[in-house]
C-alpha positions in Angstrom: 0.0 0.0 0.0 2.8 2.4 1.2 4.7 2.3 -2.2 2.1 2.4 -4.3 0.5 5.7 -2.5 4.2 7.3 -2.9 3.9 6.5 -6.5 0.4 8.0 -6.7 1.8 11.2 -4.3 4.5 11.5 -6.9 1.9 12.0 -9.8 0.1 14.6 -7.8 3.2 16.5 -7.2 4.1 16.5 -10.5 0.9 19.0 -11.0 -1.4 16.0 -12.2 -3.6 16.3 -9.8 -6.7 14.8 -11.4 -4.9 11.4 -12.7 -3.9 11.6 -9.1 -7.0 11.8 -7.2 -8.8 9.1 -10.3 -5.6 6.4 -9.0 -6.1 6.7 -5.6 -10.2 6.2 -5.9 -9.1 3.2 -8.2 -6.9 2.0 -4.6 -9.6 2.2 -2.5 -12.2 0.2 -4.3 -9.4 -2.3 -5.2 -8.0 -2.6 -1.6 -11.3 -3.0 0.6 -9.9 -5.1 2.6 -6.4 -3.9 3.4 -5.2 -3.4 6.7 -3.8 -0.1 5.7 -6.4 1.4 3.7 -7.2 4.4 5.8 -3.6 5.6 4.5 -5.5 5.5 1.0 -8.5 7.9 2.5 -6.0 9.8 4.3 -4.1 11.0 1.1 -7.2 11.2 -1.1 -8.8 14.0 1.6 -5.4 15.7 1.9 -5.3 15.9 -2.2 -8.9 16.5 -2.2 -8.4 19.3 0.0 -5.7 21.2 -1.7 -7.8 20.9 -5.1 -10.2 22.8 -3.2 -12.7 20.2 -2.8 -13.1 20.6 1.2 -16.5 18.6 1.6 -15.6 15.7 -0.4 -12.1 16.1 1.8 -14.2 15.3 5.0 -15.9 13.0 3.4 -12.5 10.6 2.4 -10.8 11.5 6.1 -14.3 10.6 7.4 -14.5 7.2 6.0 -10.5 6.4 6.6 -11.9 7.0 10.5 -15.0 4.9 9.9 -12.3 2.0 8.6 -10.2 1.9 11.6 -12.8 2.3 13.9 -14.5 -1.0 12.2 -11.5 -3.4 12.8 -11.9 -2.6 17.0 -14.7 -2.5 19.3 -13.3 0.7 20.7 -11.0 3.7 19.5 -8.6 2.9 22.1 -7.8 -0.5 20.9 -5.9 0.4 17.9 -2.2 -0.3 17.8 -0.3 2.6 18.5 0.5 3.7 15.3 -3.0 3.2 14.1 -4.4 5.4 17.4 -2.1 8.0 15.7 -3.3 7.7 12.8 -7.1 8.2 13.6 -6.1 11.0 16.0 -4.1 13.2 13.6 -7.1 12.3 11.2 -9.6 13.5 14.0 -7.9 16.5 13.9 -7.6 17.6 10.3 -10.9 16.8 9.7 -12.1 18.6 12.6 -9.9 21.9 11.9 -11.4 21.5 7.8 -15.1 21.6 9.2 -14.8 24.3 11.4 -13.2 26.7 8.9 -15.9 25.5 6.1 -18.5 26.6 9.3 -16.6 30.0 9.6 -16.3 30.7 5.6 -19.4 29.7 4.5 -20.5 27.1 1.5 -19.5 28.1 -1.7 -16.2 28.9 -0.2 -12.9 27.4 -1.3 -9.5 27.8 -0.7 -6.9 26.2 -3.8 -3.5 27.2 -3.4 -3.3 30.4 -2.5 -7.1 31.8 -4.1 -9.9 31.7 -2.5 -12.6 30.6 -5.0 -16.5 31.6 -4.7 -19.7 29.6 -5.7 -22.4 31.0 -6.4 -25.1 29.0 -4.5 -28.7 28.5 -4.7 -29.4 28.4 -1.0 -31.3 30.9 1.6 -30.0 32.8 4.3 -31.6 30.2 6.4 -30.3 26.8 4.6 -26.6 28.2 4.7 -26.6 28.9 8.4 -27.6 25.5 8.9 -25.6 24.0 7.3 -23.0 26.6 9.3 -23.6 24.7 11.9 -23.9 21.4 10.8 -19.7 21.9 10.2 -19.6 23.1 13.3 -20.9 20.3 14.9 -18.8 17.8 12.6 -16.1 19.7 14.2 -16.9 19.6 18.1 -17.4 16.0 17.4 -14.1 15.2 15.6 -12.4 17.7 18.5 -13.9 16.0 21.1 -13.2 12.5 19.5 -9.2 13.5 19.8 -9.4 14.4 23.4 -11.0 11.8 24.7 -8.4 9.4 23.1 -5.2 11.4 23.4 -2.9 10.2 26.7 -3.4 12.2 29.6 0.3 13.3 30.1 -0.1 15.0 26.7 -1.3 18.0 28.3 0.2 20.7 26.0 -1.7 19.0 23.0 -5.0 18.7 24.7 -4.6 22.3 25.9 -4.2 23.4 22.2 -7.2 20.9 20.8 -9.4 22.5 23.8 -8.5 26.0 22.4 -9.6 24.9 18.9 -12.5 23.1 20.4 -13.4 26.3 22.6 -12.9 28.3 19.4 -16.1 26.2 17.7 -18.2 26.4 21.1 -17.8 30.3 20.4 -19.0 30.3 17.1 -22.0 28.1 18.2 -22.5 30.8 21.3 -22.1 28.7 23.7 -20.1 30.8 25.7 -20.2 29.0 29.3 -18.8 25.6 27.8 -16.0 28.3 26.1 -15.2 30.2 28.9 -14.8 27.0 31.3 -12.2 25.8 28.7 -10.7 29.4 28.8 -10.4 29.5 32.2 -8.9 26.2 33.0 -6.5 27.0 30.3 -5.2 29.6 32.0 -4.9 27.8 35.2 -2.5 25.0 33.8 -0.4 26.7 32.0 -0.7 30.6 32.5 -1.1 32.0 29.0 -2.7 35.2 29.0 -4.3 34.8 25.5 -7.1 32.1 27.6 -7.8 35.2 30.3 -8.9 37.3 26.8 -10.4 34.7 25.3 -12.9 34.4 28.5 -13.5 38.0 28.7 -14.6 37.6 25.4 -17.1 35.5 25.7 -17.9 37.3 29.0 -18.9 40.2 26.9 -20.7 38.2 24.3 -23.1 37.0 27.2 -23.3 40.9 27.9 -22.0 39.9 31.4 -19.4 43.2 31.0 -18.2 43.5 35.0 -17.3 39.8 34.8 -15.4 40.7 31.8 -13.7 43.9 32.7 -12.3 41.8 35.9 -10.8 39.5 33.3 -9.1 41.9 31.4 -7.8 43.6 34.9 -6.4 40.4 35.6 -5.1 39.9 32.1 -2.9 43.2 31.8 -1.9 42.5 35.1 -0.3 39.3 34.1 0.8 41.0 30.6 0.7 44.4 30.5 1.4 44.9 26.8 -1.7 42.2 25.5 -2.7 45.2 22.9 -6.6 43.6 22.1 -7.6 44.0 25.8 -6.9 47.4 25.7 -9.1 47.9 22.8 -11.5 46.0 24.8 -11.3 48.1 27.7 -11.3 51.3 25.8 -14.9 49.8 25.2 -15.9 49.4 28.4 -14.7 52.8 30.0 -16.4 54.2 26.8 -20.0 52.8 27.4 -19.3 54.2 31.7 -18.4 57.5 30.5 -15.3 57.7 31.6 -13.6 59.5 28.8 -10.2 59.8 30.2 -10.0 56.0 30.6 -11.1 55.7 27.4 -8.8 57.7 26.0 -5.6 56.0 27.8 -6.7 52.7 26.8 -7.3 53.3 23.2 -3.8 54.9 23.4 -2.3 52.2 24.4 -3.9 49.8 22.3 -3.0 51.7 19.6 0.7 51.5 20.8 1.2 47.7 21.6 -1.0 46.4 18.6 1.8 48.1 16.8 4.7 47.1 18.4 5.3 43.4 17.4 6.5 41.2 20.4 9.6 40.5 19.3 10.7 44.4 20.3 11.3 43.9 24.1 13.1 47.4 23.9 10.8 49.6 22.7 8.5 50.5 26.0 5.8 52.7 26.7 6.3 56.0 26.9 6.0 59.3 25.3 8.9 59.3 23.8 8.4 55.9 22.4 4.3 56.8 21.2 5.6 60.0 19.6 7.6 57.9 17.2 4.9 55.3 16.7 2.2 57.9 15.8 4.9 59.4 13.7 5.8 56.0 12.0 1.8 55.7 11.2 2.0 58.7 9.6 2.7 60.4 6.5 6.5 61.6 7.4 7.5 58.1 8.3 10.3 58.2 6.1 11.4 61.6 8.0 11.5 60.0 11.4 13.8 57.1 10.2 16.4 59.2 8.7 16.2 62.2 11.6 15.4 60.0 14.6 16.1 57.0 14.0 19.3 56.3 11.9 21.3 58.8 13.7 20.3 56.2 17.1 22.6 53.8 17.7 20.4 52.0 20.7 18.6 48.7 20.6 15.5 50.6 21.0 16.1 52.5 17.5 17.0 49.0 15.7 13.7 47.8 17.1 11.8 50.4 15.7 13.5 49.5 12.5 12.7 46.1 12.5 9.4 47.0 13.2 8.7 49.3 10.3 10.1 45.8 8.5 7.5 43.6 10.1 4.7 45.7 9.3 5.7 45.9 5.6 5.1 49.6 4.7 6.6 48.8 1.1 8.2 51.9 -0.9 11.0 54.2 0.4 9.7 53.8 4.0 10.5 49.6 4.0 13.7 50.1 1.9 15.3 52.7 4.2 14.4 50.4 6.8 16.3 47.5 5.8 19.1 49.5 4.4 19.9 51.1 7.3 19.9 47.4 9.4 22.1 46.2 7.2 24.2 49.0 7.7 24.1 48.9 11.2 25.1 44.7 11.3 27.9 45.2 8.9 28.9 48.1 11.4 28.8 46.3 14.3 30.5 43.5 15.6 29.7 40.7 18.6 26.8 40.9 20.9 25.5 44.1 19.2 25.9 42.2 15.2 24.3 39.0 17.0 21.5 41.3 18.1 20.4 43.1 14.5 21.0 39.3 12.8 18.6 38.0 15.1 15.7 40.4 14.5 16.4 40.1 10.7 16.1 36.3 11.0 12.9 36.7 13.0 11.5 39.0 10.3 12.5 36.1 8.0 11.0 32.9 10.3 8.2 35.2 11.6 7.0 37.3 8.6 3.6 38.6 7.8 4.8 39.4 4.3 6.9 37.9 1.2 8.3 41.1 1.0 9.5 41.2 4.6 11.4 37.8 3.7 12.8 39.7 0.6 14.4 42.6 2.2 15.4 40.4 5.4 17.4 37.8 3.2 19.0 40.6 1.2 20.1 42.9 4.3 21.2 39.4 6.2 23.0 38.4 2.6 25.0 42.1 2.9 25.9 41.2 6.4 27.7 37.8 5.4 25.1 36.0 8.0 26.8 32.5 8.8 23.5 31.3 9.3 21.9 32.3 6.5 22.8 30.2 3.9 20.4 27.3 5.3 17.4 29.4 5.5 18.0 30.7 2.0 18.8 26.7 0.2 15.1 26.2 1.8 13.5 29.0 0.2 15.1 28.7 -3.4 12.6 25.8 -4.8 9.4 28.1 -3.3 10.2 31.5 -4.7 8.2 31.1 -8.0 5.5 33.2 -6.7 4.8 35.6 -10.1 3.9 38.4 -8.3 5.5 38.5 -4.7 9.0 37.0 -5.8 11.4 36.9 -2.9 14.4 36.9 -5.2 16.7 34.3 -3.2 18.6 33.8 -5.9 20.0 37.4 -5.9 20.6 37.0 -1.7 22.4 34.3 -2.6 24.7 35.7 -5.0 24.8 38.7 -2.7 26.0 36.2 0.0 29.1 34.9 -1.6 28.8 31.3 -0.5 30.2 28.8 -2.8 27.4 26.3 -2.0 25.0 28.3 -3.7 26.7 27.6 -7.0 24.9 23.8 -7.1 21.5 25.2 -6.1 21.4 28.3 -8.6 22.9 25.2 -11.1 19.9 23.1 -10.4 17.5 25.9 -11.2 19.0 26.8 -14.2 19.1 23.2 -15.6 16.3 22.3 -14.7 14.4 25.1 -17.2 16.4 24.3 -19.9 15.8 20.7 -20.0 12.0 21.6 -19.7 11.7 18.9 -16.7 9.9 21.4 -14.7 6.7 19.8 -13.5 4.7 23.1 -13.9 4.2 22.2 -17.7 2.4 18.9 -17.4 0.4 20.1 -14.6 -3.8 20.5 -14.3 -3.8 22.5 -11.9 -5.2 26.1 -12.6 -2.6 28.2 -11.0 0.0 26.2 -13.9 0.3 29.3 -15.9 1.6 31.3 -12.5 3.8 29.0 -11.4 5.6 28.4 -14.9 6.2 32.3 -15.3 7.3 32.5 -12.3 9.9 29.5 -12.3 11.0 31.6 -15.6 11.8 34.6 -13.2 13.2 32.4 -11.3 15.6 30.6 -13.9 16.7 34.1 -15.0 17.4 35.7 -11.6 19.8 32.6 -10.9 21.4 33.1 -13.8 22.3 36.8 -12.7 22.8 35.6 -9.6 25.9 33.7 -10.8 27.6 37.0 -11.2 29.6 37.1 -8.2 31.2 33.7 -8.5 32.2 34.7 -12.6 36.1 34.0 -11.1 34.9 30.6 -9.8 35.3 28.3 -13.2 32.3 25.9 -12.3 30.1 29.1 -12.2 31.2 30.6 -15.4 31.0 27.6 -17.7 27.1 26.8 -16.4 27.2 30.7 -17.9 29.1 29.7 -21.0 26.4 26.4 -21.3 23.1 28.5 -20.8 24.1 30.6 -23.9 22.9 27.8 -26.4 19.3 28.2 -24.8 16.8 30.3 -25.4 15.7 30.4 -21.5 18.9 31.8 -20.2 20.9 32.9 -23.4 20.4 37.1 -22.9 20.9 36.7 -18.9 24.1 34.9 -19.1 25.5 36.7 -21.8 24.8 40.0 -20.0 26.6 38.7 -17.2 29.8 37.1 -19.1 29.7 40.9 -20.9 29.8 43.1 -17.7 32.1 40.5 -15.8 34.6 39.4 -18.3 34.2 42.6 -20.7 35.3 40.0 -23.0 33.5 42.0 -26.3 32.6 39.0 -28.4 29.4 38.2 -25.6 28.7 42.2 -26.0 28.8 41.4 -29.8 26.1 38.3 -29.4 23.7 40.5 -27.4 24.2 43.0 -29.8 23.1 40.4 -32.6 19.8 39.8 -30.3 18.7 43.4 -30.1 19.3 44.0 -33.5 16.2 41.3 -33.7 13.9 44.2 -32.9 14.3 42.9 -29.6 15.3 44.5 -26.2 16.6 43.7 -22.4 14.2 42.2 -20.4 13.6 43.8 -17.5 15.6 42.1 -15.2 18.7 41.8 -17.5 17.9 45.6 -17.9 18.1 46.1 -14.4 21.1 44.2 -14.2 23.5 46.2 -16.4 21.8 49.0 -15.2 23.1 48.4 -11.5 26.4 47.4 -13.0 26.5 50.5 -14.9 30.1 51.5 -13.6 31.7 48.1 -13.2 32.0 48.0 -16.8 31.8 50.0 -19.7 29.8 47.9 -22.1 27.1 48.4 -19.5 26.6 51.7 -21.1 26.9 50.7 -25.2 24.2 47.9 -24.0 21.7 50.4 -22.4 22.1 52.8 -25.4 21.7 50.0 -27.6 18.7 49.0 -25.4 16.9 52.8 -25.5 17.6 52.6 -29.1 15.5 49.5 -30.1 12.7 50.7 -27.9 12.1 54.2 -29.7 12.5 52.0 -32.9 9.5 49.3 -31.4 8.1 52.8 -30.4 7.9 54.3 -34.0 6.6 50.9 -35.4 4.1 50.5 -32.6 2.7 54.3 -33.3 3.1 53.3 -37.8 1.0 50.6 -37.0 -1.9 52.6 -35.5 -2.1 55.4 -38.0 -2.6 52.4 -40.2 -5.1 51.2 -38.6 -6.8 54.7 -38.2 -6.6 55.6 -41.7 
C-alpha cells in the first residue's frame, strides 16, 4: 500500500492532480480489505483538500476514521500507530469543518485563491448548514481528546483552544469560557484570560469581563486587544479619560510586534509610533532613528520591516539594518542578525522575507545560507517573488553555486513539472519558475572567477531560457566583447533587455563600460519598437 501511494503522491506532485485523485479512488475500491487502507483515504482528503474540494475532503478523512474504527470494538484499541493515525485524522478533519463553518459554502480555498460559488441556497439553509460543520467539528475535537494520553497536556490544551474556538462560534459561551479558564490555570497563558473575557462580553456579562481583562494586563501588561477592549468598556461608563488611555495604548502595543522587548511605553516611544503611522514616516527614520545607535532605534527599525510599509519607507528600513550589522561586531551584530532572522521565520509578508534575506545576505550571515537553500525551490511566486537567488549571490557562498545550477538546468531541460500540470494556478507558477531561472542566472555574477560558475554561464548561452541573462553577465564580468557582440546580434532582432537583465546592467553600470553601449543600444530599439508601434496605428486609423 505504502509504495504504491508514494507512487500515486508523486503523480500529484508533479501537477497531475486529477490522474492523481482518479488512481487513488481506483486503490480504495481495489484494496477494501487492506489493513492499511485508511492511509489511502488519508491521502485522497489531503489531495482532495488542496484541489479545493473541502466537503468531499471530509468525506475521504471521514471514512478512513470509519475503517479503523471498524476493525476494533473501541478507539482505544488500535495499535499505536493506528491510534495515531485516527487521531491526527480526527484533527484535520475537525480543523477542515470548522473553517468551512466560519467561511461559508461556496467557499474554497486552492492554493493560495480563494474561490466563490455562487449558490442556490437561503440565508436560512446556509446557516444551517453553518452549523452542521460546526458540529462535525466539536465531534471530531472532542473524538481527539478523549483518546489522546493524559500526560499529553500541551496537546489537549491546544485541541481544547480549537475546540473552545467552535463552542464560540455556536454561542455557547459557558462551555467556552470554562475551557478558557482552565486553560489559564495549567499553564498561565494570558491569550485564555482574553479569550474568557470575550465570551464574558458576548453574554453581555461586562463586570465579569472587565475583571478578566484587569487580571489579564496585570499578568501581561502589553496584550494590545484588551486594551481595545477596555477602551470599550470605559467608553459605554463614561469615563472618557480611561477611554482615551486605553485606546492609546492599544494603539501602541498592537503596533509594536513582540519580538521588540526594547521599545517600552512612553512618550517618547508613542511619539515615534504615531509618527511612523503617519505620512512623514520616512522623516522620522532618517532624523530619529538612523542617527540612534540603541537597541531601542534597531527595534523600531525592524518593526517598520515587520509591518511591511513597502516603498522608500521599508527600503530605508532594511538598508539602514544592514548598515548597522555590517557596522557592528559581537553581541550588538548578533542582536540586529537576530531580529532580521525573525522577520524572515516570523513574517507577515513575502516582502518582509525579501528585504530580510537581502540585508542578512550584505551582512555575510553565517547562518543564513540554510534558511536561504530552503527557500530557493518556493520563490516562484509571479507576483511576490522573494528573489533568493539574488541574496544568494549577494552572500558569496560557494554552496550556492549547485542550487542556482539546479535551477537553471532544470528550465532548460524543460523537466519542470509546472508544464504537465492540471492545476489552474499552472500558468503562474511556470512564469514564475521563468523569473526564477533568470534571476539565478544573474545571480551567478559574483562567482564569474569561480570556473564551475562561469562555464554553467558559458552552457546557458545555447538556450533560449537563459541565453540574454548569461550573456549580460559574461559581458559586464569578463568585458570579453565577443558576448557584447552576441547580445548586440539579439537586439538588432527588434528585440530589447528584459527587464531584469535591464536592471542588471543597469546596477552594473560603472563596473563596466559595455554596460553603457548595451543600455544605449537597449533605448535605441525601444524608440524604434516605439515608432513601429505608433506606424501601425495610424494604419489602422486611416
Amino acid at each position: 500500500m505504502k509504495e504504491t501511494l508514494d507512487e500515486i503522491n508523486e503523480v500529484f506532485q508533479s501537477g497531475r492532480h486529477k490522474e492523481a485523485v482518479a488512481s487513488i479512488v481506483a486503490l480504495i475500491e481495489e484494496s477494501s480489505t487492506d489493513s492499511s487502507l485508511h492511509m489511502a483515504y488519508d491521502s485522497l482528503g489531503k489531495y482532495l483538500n488542496f484541489m479545493g474540494q473541502h466537503t468531499e475532503a471530509v468525506q475521504a478523512w471521514e471514512d478512513g476514521l470509519k475503517f479503523l474504527e471498524s476493525t476494533v470494538e473501541r478507539v482505544h484499541e488500535l495499535d499505536d500507530h493506528k491510534l495515531i493515525d485516527w487521531i491526527n485524522i480526527s484533527l484535520q478533519t475537525a480543523r477542515l469543518a470548522y473553517r468551512q463553518g466560519i467561511d461559508g459554502p461556496g467557499v474554497s480555498h486552492k492554493q493560495n485563491q480563494v474561490c466563490y460559488t455562487v449558490l442556490k441556497m437561503t440565508d436560512t439553509e446556509q446557516e444551517e448548514w453553518k452549523t452542521e460543520q460546526f458540529q462535525r467539528a466539536i465531534k471530531h475535537f472532542n473524538g481527539a481528546l478523549e483518546n489522546i494520553p493524559a500526560n499529553n497536556k500541551e496537546i489537549k490544551q491546544n485541541i481544547q483552544l480549537s475546540l473552545a474556538r467552535v463552542l464560540f462560534a455556536l454561542k455557547r459561551y459557558d462551555e467556552a469560557v470554562k475551557i478558557y479558564e482552565d486553560g489559564f490555570s495549567n499553564d498561565g497563558d494570558p491569550q485564555w484570560l482574553y479569550n474568557a473575557a470575550e465570551c464574558l462580553w458576548q453574554q453581555d456579562k461586562k463586570e465579569l469581563a472587565y475583571t478578566r481583562l484587569l487580571q489579564l494586563i496585570g499578568t501581561e501588561p502589553t496584550f494590545a486587544t484588551a486594551y481595545k477592549m477596555l477602551a470599550t468598556y470605559f467608553t459605554e461608563k463614561n469615563d472618557t479619560t480611561s477611554a482615551a488611555e486605553s485606546t492609546c495604548k492599544y494603539k501602541f502595543y498592537s503596533w509594536v510586534p513582540s519580538f521588540c522587548h526594547h521599545i517600552e511605553y512612553n512618550p517618547e516611544n508613542i511619539s515615534t509610533v504615531e509618527q511612523l503611522n503617519s505620512d512623514q514616516a520616512l522623516e522620522c527614520i532618517n532624523a530619529r532613528l538612523a542617527n540612534d545607535e540603541s537597541k531601542r532605534a534597531t527595534e523600531f527599525l525592524a518593526a517598520i520591516c515587520y509591518h511591511h510599509y513597502h516603498g522608500p519607507v521599508e527600503n530605508k528600513a532594511f538598508e539602514e539594518l544592514e548598515r548597522r550589522g555590517n557596522a557592528s561586531e559581537g553581541a550588538e551584530r548578533d542582536f540586529i542578525g537576530s531580529k532580521l532572522m525573525h522577520l524572515i521565520r516570523n513574517h507577515q509578508s513575502v516582502c518582509t522575507v525579501k528585504g530580510a534575506a537581502d540585508a542578512l545576505a550584505g551582512m555575510k550571515h553565517e547562518d543564513l545560507f540554510d534558511i536561504l537553500e530552503r527557500l530557493l525551490p518556493q520563490d516562484v511566486n509571479t507576483f511576490f517573488p522573494m528573489h533568493i537567488p539574488t541574496a544568494l549571490g549577494k552572500l558569496g557562498d560557494l554552496r550556492a553555486i549547485p542550487l542556482l545550477e539546479k535551477i537553471i538546468k532544470n528550465s532548460i531541460g524543460k523537466d519542470s513539472d509546472v508544464y504537465e500540470s492540471d492545476s489552474s494556478d499552472g500558468l503562474f507558477s511556470s512564469c514564475g519558475k521563468d523569473r526564477l531561472t533568470v534571476e539565478s542566472c544573474l545571480a551567478l555574477a559574483p562567482f564569474i572567477d569561480n570556473e564551475t560558475a562561469k562555464q554553467i554561464l558559458l552552457d546557458g548561452i545555447n538556450y533560449p531560457q537563459t541565453r540574454e541573462a548569461c550573456l549580460a553577465v559574461l559581458c559586464i564580468s569578463t568585458e570579453e566583447n565577443q558576448f557584447f557582440e552576441k547580445l548586440e546580434e539579439i537586439l538588432k532582432q527588434h528585440k530589447t533587455l528584459s527587464y531584469m537583465v535591464q536592471t542588471y546592467v543597469m546596477n552594473n553600470a560603472e563596473k563596466s563600460h559595455y554596460a553603457e553601449k548595451l543600455l544605449a543600444l537597449n533605448k535605441e530599439f525601444c524608440n524604434k519598437k516605439t515608432e513601429l508601434t505608433n506606424d501601425d496605428d495610424n494604419e489602422i486609423d486611416e
